[in-house]
N, C-alpha and C positions, 0 to 999 in steps of 0.2 A: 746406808739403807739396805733394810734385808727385803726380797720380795719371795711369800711363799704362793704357789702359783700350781694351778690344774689347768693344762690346754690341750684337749684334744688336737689332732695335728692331722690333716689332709695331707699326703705326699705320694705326686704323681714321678714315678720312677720306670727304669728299666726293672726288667724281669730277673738280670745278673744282679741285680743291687750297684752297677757300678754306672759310670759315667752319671750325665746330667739328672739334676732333680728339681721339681716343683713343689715348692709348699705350703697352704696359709691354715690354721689355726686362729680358733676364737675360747678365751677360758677364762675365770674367774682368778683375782691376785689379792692376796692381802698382804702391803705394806707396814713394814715395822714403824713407820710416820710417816706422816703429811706431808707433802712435798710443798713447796715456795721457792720458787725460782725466780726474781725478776715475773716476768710476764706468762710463764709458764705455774698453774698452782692445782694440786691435787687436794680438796678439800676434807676426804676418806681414805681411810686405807686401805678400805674394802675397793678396788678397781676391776672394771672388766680390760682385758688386754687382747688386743687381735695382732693378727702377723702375716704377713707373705715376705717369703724367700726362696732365695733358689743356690745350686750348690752344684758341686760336683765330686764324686765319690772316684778315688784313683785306683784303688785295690780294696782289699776289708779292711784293712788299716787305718787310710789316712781319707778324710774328708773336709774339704772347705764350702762353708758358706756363708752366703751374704742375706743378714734379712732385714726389713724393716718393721716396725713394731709401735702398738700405740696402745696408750694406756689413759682410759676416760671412767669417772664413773656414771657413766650413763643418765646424768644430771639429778643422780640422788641427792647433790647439795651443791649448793653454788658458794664458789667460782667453780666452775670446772671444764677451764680451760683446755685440759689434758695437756698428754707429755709424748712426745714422739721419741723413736731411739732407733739410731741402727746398729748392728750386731753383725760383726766380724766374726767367723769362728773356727777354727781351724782342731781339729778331732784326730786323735791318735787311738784307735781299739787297741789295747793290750791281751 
């Protein structure tokens, strides 16, 4: 599944850019299909997707975070159960 995705993004940080970070985002996704999972089903491909996470930046390099993420379409068609995901992420700037 490809998901093309616009999310504006809130992130409450230090002033260095470095150490601890806060952050949720709410934006609009369009899936390349329908999702049907078992009990989990995305009826549209058109989803809204929202997120909080949070992180930690160790130099300008390297950064990990942890977020969690939810993707409904805001009951444009039923089922729409939504689809929940968490996201590991670990960041190397070049």
């Amino acid at each position: 599944m490809v998901d093309l995705g616009f999310t504006p993004v809130l992130r409450y940080e230090n002033t260095s850019k470095q150490g601890f970070y806060a952050e949720l985002g709410i934006g609009a996704h369009l899936l390349s299909h329908t999702y049907n999972n078992n009990d989990d089903h995305l009826s549209t491909a058109f989803q809204f997707g929202d997120h909080i996470g949070v992180g930690y930046v160790f130099n300008k390099n390297w950064d990990i975070g942890l977020k969690y993420q939810h993707y409904s379409n805001g009951g444009i068609k039923k089922p729409n159960s939504g689809v929940d995901v968490g996201v590991l992420r670990v960041a190397y700037k070049f």
